[in-house]
N, C-alpha and C positions, 0 to 999 in steps of 0.2 A: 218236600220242601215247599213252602207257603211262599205262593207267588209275589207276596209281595215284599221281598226280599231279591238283593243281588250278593250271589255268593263266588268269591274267587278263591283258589284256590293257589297258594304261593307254595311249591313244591321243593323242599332244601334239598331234594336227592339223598338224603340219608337215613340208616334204620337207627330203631333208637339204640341207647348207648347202656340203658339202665332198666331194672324191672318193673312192671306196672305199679301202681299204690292197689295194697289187696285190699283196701277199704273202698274201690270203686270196682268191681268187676265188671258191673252194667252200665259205666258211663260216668258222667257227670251231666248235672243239669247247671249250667254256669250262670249264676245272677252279679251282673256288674252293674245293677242300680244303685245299690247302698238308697234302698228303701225306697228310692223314687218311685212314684207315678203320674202318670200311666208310663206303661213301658211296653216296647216291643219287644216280644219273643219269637225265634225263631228256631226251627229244629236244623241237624247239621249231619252229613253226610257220617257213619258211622260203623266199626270205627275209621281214623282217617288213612291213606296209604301207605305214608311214613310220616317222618319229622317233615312239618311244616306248619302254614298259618290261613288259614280259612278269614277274607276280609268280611264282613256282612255289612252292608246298607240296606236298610229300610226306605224303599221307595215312593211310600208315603210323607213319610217326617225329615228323612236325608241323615238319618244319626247313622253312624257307623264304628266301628267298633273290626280289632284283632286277636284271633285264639289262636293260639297255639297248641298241634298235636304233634303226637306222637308215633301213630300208626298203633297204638295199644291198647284193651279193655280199659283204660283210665281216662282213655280220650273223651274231650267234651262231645255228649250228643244233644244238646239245644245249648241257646245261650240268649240272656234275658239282658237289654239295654234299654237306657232313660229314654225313652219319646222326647223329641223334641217341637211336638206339635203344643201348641197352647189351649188348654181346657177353653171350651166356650161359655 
């Protein structure tokens, strides 16, 4: 995990309920830019232990951002958000 990131982990206590998607065996790479840049990216513990929500902030720019896992092969392993730092 890239330090410059804080990652929490909110734990629902429960396993999932439904099958993985077979179109991700090795993860997802999750981009919630919608094109923006610059963006932070951060990698994510993987995959997660059960159902729950991984929060990440960037503690350079302060943006943050919530994923949701599942404890399963489809779980997100990085996730890419807008910078909220201002180009110079």
């Amino acid at each position: 995990m890239e330090e410059r990131f804080d990652l929490t982990w909110i734990d629902k206590g429960r396993e999932p309920q439904c099958e993985p998607n077979p179109d991700y065996p090795d993860g997802k790479d999750v981009d919630a830019t919608l094109g923006q840049r610059p963006a932070c990216r951060s990698t994510l513990p993987y995959p997660a232990q059960r159902c729950g929500i991984y929060v990440i902030r960037c503690k350079r720019c302060k943006a943050s951002i919530g994923v949701t896992t599942a404890g399963r092969p489809d779980d997100p392993r990085s996730i890419m958000i807008p910078c909220k730092e201002m180009p110079n």
